[in-house]
VEXPARO-128288 format. One line per 4 residues: number of its first residue (from 0); their letters; for each residue x, y, z of N, C-alpha, C. Coordinates in steps of 0.2 Angstrom, whole numbers, padded with zeros to 4 digits, always signed. Layout:
N
NUM> a> X,Y,Z,X,Y,Z,X,Y,Z; ...
***
This chain:
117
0> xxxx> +0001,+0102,-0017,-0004,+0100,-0021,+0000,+0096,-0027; -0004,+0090,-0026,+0002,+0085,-0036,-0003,+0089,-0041; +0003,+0088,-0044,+0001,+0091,-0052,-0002,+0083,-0056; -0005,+0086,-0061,-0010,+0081,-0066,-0008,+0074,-0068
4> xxxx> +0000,+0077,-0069,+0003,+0071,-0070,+0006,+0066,-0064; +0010,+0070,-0056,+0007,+0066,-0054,+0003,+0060,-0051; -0003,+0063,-0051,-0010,+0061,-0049,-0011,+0056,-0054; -0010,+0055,-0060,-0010,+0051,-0067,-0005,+0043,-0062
8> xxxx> +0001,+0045,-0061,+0007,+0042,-0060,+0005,+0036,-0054; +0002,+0042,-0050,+0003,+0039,-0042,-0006,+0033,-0042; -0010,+0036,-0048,-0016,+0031,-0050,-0012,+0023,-0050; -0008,+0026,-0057,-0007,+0019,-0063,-0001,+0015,-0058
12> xxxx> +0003,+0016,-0053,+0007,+0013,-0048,+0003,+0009,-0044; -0002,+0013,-0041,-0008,+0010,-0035,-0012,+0004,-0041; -0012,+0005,-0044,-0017,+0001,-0048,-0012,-0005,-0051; -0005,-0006,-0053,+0001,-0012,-0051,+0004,-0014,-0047
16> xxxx> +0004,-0008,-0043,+0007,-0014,-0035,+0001,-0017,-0034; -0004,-0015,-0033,-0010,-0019,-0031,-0010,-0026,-0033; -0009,-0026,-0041,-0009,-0031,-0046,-0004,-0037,-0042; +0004,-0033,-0042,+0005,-0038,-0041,+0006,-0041,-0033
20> xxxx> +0003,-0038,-0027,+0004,-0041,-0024,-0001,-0046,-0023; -0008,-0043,-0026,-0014,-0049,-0025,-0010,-0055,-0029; -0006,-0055,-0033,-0003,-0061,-0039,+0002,-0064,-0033; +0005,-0060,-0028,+0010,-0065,-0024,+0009,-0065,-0017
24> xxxx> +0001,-0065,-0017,-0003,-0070,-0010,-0007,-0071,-0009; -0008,-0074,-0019,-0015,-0078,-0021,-0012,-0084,-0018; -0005,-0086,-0016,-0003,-0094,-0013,-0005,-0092,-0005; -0003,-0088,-0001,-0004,-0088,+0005,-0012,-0083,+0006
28> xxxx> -0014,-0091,+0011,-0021,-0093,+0012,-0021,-0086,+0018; -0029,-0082,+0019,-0030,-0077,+0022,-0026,-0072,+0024; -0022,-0069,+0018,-0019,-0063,+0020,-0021,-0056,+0013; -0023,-0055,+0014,-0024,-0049,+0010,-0019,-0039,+0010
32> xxxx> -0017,-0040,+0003,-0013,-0031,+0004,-0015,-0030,+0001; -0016,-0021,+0002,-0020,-0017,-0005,-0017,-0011,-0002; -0016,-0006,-0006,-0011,-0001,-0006,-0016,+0003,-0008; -0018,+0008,-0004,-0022,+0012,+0001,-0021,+0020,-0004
36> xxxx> -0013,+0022,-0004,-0010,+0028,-0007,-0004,+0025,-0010; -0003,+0030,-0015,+0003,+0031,-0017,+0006,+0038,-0016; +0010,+0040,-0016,+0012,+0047,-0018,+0020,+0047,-0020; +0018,+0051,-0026,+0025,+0051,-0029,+0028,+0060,-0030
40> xxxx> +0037,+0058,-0030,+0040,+0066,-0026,+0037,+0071,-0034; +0040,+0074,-0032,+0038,+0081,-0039,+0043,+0077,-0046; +0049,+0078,-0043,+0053,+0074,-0047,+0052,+0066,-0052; +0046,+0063,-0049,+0045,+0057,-0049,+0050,+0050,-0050
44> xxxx> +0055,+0052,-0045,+0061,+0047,-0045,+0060,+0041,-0037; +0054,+0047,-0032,+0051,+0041,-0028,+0045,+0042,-0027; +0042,+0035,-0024,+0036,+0035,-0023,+0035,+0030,-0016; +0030,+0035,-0011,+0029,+0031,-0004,+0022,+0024,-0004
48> xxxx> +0021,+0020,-0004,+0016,+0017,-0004,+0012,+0016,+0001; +0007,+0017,+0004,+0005,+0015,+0010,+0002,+0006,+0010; +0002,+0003,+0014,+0001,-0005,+0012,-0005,-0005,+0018; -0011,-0006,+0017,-0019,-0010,+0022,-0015,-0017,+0022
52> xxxx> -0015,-0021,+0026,-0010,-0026,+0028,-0020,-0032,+0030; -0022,-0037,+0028,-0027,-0040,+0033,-0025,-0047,+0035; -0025,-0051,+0040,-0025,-0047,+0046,-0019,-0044,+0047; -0023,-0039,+0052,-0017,-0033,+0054,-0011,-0036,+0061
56> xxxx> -0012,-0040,+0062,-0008,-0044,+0066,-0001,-0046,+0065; -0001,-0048,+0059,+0005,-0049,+0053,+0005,-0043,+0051; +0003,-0039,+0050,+0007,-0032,+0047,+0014,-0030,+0045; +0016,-0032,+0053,+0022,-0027,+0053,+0027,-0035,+0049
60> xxxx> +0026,-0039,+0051,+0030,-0044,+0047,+0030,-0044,+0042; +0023,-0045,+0038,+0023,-0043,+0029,+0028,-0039,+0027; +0025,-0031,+0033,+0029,-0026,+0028,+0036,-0026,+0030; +0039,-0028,+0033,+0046,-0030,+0032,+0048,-0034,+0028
64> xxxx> +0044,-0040,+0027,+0048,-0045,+0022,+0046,-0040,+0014; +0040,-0038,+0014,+0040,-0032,+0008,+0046,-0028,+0007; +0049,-0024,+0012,+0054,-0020,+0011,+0061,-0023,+0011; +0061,-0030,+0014,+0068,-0034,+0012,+0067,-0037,+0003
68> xxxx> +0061,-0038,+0001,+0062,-0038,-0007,+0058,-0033,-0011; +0062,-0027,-0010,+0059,-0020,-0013,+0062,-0020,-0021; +0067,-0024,-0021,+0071,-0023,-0028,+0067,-0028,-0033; +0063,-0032,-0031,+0060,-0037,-0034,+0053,-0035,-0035
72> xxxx> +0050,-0031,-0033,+0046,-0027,-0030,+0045,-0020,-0038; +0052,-0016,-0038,+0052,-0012,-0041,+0053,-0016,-0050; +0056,-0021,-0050,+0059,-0025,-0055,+0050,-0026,-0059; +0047,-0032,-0055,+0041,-0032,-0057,+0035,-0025,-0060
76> xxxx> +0037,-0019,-0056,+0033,-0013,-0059,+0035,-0012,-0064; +0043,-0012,-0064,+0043,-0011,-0071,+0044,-0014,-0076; +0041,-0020,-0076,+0038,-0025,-0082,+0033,-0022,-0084; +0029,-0018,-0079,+0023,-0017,-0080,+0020,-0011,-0085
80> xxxx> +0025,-0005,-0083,+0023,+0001,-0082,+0030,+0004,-0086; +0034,-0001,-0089,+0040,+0002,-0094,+0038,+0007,-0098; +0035,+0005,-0102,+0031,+0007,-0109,+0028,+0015,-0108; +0025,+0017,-0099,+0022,+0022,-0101,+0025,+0027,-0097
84> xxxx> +0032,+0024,-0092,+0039,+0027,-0086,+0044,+0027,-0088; +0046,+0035,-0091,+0055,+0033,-0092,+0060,+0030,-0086; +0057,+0033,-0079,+0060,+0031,-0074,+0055,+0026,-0072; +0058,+0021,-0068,+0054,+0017,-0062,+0056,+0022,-0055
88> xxxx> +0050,+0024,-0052,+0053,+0026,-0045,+0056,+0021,-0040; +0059,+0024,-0033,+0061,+0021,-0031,+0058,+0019,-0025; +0054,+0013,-0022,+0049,+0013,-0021,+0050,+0014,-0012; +0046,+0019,-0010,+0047,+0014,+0000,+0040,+0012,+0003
92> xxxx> +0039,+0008,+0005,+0032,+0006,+0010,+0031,+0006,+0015; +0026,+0009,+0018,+0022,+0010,+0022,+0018,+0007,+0026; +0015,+0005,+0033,+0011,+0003,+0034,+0003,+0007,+0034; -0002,+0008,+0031,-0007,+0011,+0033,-0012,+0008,+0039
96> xxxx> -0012,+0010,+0045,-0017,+0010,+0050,-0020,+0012,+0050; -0023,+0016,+0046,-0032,+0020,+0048,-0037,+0016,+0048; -0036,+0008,+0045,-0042,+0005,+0047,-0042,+0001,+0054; -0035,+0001,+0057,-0035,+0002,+0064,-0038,+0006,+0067
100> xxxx> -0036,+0009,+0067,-0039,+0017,+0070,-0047,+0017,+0071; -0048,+0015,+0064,-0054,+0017,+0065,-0059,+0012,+0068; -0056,+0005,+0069,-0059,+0000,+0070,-0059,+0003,+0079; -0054,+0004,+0080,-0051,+0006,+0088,-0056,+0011,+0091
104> xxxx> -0059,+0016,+0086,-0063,+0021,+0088,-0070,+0017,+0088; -0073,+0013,+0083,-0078,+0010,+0085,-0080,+0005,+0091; -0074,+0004,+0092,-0075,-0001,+0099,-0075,+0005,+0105; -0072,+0010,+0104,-0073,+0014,+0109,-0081,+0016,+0111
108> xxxx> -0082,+0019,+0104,-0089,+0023,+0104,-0095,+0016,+0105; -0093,+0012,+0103,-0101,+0006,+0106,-0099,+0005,+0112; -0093,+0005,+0117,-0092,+0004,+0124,-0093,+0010,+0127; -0095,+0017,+0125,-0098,+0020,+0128,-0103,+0020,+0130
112> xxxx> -0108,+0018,+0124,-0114,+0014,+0121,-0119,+0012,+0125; -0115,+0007,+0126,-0116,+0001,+0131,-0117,+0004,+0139; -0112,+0009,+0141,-0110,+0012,+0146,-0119,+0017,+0148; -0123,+0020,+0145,-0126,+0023,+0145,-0132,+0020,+0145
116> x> -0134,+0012,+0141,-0140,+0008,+0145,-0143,+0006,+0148
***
């Protein structure tokens, strides 16, 4: 269970990596990231990001070139969030699928659907 502060920390992170990655794929036409969780350790020296990737096709590609510029990444948070982090954590990303998932369960359950007319 995070503590208060925590759950404060892992908001105000979600809410600037957001920032800036909508700011570095407002030039690349039909791709969208949004960062889904954050969670940061007890210690709050790291923090996992989970990244919603659209389309999901490119995902894994994004989030690599994401993870080869993490230091650029973390440099940019702390422009953002000096003032209210003594530490900047140390950031690692994720890919989240459950919108896969879930897209994959629905294609399942209307082709049962379908199977039953």
């Amino acid at each position: 269970m995070d503590s208060t502060r925590q759950q404060k920390i892992n908001r105000l992170i979600q809410k600037e990596l957001s920032e800036i990655f909508r700011k570095q794929t407002q030039q690349m036409r039909g791709i969208l990231i949004s960062v889904s969780v954050v969670r940061i350790s007890p210690d709050l020296g790291n923090a996992k990001a989970y990244l919603s990737i659209f389309p999901s096709d490119k995902g894994k590609e994004i989030l690599e070139n994401i993870r080869a510029n993490v230091k650029a990444v973390r440099f940019d948070l702390g422009q953002k969030v000096g003032k209210q982090l003594r530490i900047i954590p140390e950031l690692s990303f994720y890919l989240d699928d459950s919108l896969d998932y879930l897209e994959n369960i629905d294609k399942l359950l209307n082709k049962d659907n379908k199977k039953e007319d």
